[in-house]
N, C-alpha and C positions, 0 to 999 in steps of 0.2 A: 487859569483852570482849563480853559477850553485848548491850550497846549497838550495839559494831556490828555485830557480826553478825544483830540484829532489823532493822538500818537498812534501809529501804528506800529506795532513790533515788527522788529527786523527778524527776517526768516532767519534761523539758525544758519549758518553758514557752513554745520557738518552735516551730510542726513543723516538718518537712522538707521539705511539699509544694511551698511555694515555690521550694524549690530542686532538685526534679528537672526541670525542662526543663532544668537542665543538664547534667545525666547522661545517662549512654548504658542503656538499659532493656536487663537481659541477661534470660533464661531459663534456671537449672542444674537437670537433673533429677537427681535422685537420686543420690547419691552420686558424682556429676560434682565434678572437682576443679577448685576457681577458681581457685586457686593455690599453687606449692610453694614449701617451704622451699629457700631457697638462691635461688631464681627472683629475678631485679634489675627491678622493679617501677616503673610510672611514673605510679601515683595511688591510689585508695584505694575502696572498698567503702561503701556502704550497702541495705543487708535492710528492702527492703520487705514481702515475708512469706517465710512458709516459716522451716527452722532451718539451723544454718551450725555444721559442728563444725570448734575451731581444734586443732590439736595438732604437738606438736614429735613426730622421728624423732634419736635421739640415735644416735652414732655405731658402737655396738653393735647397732643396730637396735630396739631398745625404741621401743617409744611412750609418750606421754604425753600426754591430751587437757586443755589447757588450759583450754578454756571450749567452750559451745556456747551462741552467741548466738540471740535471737528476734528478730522483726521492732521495727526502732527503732535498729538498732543499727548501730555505725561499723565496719570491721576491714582491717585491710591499710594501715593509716595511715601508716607508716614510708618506704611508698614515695614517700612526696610530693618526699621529699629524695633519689631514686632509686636508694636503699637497696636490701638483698636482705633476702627476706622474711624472718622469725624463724621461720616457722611456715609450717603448710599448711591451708586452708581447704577444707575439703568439705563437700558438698551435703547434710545429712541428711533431707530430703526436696525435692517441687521445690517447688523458688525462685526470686523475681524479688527482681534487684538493680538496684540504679542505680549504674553505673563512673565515676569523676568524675577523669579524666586531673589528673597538675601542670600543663599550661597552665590546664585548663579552673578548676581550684582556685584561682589566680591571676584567674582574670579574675573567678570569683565572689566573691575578696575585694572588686574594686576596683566589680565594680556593686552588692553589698549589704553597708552598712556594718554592720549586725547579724549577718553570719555570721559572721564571723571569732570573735566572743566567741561566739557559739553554737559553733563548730566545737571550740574551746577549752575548753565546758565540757562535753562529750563527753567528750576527752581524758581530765581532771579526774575524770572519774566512772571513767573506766579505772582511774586509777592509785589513788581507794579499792579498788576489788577486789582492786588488787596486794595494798594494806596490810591487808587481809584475807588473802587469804592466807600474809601472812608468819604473821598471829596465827594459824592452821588447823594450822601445824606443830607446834605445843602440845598439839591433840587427840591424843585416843586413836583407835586403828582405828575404835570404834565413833560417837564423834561424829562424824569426820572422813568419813564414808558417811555419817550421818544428815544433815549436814549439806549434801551434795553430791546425795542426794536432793531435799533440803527445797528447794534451787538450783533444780535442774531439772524439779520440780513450776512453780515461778513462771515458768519460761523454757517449757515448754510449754504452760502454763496447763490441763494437763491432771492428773489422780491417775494417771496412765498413762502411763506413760516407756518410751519405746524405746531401751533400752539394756541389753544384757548386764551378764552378769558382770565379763567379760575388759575391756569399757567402763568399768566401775568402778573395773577396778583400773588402767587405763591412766591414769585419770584423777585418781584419788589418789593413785599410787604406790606401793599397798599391793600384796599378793603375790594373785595370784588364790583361794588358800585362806584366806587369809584373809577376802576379801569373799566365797567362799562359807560359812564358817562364822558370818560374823556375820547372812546375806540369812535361813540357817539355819536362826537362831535367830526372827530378827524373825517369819518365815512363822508359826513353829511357836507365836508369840503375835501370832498373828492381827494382826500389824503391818501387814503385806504382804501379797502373792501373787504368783507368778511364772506368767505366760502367755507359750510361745511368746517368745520372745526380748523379754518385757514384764514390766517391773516395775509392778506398780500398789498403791499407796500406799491403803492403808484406816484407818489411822490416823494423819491428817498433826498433827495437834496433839501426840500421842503422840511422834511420832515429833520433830519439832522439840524436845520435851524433852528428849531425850538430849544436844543440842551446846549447849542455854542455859544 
């Protein structure tokens, strides 16, 4: 287990920049929504910078943040086949994306013959994360947050994460007292510290030991 969960994804080895003059360059400020759940969609996202949180709204009204992607990243793919979205994508800080419509996808397969395997191994890298997460349902409360910090340190590339409690528990599943009992503890051994709706991480190796 702890295999994959040390893995780190190997950088794509084409970038993207070739392929944004085919995108439409957007601007989301802050907590701008780019798109909703249920919304029937006609291409696909890429995050140039800035952060992008995805999360489903279940039909009781819960939330649950599935991922919150950094720049490099694909999201909204499903629409290509003019699908409605699974999820809802909003702005966590501002961001520029590149909008790449189904025509415009189609025609970028047919003028660069290396996208297509590129665009594929995007995917690919999605659905380890899936198979990651099926293995996370194993942990306990307290890997399963040590480990969703550990995430979101590499994804902001910062010991400083913007994200509450109530984010935490949206995002694990777990109950909100719960993720304040165990934030709690870690503060209270000097793990952590909490500023102002900020978690910041002072012992990331420490704290990676808990889900290895």
């Amino acid at each position: 287990m702890s295999m994959i969960l040390n893995h780190k994804h190997q950088e794509q080895s084409v970038s993207w920049q070739p392929y944004l003059k085919y995108g439409e360059r957007q601007f989301k400020k802050q907590k701008a929504i780019i798109y909703s759940q249920g919304e029937v969609g006609n291409g696909f996202y890429y995050l140039h910078s800035g952060l992008v949180k995805i999360m489903t709204v279940k039909p009781e009204g819960s939330r649950k943040i599935l991922d919150i992607h950094g720049e490099g990243k694909l999201f909204g793919e499903q629409a290509i086949d003019q699908l409605a979205y699974f999820s809802t994508a909003v702005a966590v800080e501002n961001t520029v994306l590149y909008y790449f419509s189904r025509e415009v996808f189609r025609e970028m397969v047919q003028a660069c013959p290396d996208f297509l395997s590129f665009f594929i191994d995007s995917i690919v890298q999605k659905m380890r994360i899936l198979s990651e997460d099926i293995l996370l349902k194993t942990f306990t409360a307290e890997q399963y947050i040590a480990y969703s910090l550990s995430k979101f340190c590499r994804t902001y590339r910062s010991d400083r994460i913007s994200m509450t409690q109530q984010d935490i528990a949206n995002c694990t599943g777990l109950t909100r007292i719960t993720v304040y009992k165990i934030l709690k503890k870690w503060k209270e051994n000097d793990l952590i510290d909490i500023q102002n709706r900020m978690i910041v991480i002072k012992e990331r190796e420490k704290l990676s030991r808990l889900y290895i």
